[in-house]
N, C-alpha and C positions, 0 to 999 in steps of 0.2 A: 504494500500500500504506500504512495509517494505522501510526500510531506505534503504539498497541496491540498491534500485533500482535509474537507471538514469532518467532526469528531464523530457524526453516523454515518460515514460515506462509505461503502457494504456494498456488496455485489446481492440485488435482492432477492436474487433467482438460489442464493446461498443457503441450503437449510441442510437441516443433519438427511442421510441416508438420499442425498438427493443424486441426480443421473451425474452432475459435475465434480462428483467427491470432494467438497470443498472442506475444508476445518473451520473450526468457529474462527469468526474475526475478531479474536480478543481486542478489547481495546488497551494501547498504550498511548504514548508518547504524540504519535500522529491525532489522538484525540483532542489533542489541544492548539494544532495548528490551522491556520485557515489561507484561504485564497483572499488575497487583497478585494477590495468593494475597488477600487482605484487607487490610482500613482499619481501625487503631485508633484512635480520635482523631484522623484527621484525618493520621493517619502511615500510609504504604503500606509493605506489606510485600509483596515481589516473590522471581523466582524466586533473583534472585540474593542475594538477602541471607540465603534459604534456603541456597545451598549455604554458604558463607561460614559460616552457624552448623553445622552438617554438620562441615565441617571442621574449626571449633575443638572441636566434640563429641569427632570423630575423633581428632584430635592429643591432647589430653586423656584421653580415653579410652585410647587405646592405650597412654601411656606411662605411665599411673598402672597399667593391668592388666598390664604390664611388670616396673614395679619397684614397684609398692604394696607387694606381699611377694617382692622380692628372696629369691633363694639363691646360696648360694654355688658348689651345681651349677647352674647357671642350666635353667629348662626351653626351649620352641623358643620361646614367646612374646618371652621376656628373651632370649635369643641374639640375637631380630631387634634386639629393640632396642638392645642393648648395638652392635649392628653400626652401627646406624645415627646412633645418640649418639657411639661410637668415630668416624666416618667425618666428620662435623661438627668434631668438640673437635678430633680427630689431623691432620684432613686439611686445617681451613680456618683454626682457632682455634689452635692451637699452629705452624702453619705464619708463620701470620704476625704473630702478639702474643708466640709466645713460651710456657711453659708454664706460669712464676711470675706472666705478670701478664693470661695468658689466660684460665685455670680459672674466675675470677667473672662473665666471660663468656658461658662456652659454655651454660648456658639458655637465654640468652637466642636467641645464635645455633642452638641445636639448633631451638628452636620456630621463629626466623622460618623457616629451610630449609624444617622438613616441612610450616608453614601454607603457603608459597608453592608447594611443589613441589604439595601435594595441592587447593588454587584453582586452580593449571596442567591438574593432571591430568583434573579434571571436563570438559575440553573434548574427551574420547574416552574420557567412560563413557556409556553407553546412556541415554536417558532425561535425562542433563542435559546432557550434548553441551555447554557452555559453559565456557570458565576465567574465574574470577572477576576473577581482574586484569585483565583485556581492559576492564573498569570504571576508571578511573582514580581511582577514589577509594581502592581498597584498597589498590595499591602508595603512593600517597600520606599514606595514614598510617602507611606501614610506614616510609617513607622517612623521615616528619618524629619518629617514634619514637627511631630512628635519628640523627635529629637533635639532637633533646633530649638522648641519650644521651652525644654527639658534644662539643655545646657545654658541657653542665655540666661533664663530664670533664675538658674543657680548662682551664676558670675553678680547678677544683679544686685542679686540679693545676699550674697555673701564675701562677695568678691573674688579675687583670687586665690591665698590661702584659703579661707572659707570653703573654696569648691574644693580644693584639693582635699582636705577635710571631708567632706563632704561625699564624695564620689569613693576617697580609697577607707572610708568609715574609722578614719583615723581615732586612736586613742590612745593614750601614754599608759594606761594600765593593763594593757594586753603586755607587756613588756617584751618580753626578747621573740613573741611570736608576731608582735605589732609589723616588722619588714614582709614578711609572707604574708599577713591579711591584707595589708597594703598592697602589696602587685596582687592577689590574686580578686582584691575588691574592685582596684582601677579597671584592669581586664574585663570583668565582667558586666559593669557597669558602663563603661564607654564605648565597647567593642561587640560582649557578648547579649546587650540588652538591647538594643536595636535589631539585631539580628532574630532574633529569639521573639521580638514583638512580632516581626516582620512574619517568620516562618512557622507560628503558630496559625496564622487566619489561611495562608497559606497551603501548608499542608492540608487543612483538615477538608478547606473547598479542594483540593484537588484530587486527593482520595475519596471525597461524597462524591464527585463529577465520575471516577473511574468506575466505582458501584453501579450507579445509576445507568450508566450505559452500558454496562459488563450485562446487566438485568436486562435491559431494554432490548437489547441485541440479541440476547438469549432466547426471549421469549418467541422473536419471531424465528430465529434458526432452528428452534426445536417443535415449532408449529408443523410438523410431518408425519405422518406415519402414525405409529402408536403414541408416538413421545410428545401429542398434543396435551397428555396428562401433566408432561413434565414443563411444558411449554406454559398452561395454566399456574404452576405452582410460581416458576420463574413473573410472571405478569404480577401474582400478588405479592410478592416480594418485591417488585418494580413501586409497587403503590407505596408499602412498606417504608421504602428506602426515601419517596419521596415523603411523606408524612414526617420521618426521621430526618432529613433534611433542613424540612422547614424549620424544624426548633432549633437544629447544628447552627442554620443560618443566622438565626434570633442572637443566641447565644454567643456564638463568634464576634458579635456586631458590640454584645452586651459587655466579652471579655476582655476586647480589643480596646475599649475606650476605657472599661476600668483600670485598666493596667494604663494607660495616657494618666490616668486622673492620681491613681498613686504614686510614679515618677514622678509628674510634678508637686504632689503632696511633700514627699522627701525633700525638693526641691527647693520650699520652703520653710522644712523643719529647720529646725535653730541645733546647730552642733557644738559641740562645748570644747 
């Protein structure tokens, strides 16, 4: 199967015990790439960098038709979103920064949640079946966003010793193990926490995306023969994995921003 090809591109006439003796089309790697929409200069624009604009349309769009003209009776539009900006600020951002030094916050954390929940959730809407993070470039800029956010905060507010303090969890009564907590705190925190933010949302959309198609591709290859039975089990399974998905998706969005909020909590702890 070439690289061109998109992540259910299958030979349809392919099913078990069929006259072409084909083998399953396991999906891998080619799962994830796609055929350019167009070439601008020499720059490819594909399906996923479609949904990715989709999304910031979407998130933009909905919350500016939200609160562009607020009321004070809110209509259903402003309900949702009041619920869903309450349920960010109240539930992740005040939980654990605090309410005085949360509030300049929670934009930022409201956007990344819905940008990442609504990249999650494209990988069980019709017609784009894919989550955009399942790419690792897009949790990766969310993460090193996050980062930036993360390290100036800290200089800001503590300075330069301060950060240094700060990052390698400095303290004079660890005493002769104080030089190894030190490199092995800076390491982790400058180097291996971005990383780690990054390839958690990551991975987990890109192994739900392998599932879901490993299933989906199943069910029709084994639609033959006798093996319609086994063909049926695979389809509920397919359902399954999408149901399990949706909350992976929720959750991903919900762990992804928590983790932003207590970086920066650290960030403004006071170190002695």
């Amino acid at each position: 199967m070439s690289a061109d090809q998109t992540q259910l591109a299958f030979d349809w006439s392919c099913r078990i015990m069929s006259d072409n003796g084909c083998g399953f089309p396991a999906p891998g790697l080619h799962s994830f790439l796609f055929k350019p929409i167009t070439t601008v200069g020499g720059f490819e624009f594909n399906k996923v960098m479609l949904l990715a604009l989709i999304t910031t349309v979407l998130v933009i769009g909905f919350f500016w038709a939200a609160f562009g003209k607020a009321k004070v009776v809110p209509g259903k539009l402003q309900m949702i979103g009041e619920a869903g900006y309450d349920f960010v600020r109240r539930g992740i951002v005040y939980e654990t920064l605090g309410k005085r030094e949360g509030e300049k916050y929670v934009p930022l954390m409201v956007s990344l949640f819905f940008f990442i929940w609504i990249m999650n959730i494209w990988s069980v809407i019709p017609l784009a079946q894919f989550p955009v993070s399942s790419i690792i470039a897009y949790p990766a800029v969310l993460a090193a966003i996050v980062y930036v956010v993360w390290v100036s905060l800290t200089f800001k507010r503590h300075g330069f010793v301060g950060f240094f303090k700060n990052v390698t969890g400095y303290d004079k009564s660890l005493g002769a193990v104080l030089p190894l907590v030190v490199v092995i705190e800076f390491f982790s925190n400058l180097l291996v926490r971005p990383f780690t933010h990054a390839v958690r949302l990551f991975a987990n959309m890109f192994a739900g995306h392998l599932m879901l198609v490993m299933f989906t591709v199943a069910s029709w290859y084994l639609l033959n023969s006798w093996m319609i039975p086994a063909a049926g089990v695979s389809f509920v399974m397919t359902v399954v994995m999408i149901l399990f998905e949706l909350f992976v998706q929720a959750v991903q969005a919900y762990v992804f921003v928590l983790l932003a909020c207590s970086y920066i909590q650290g960030a403004l702890a006071e170190h002695h």
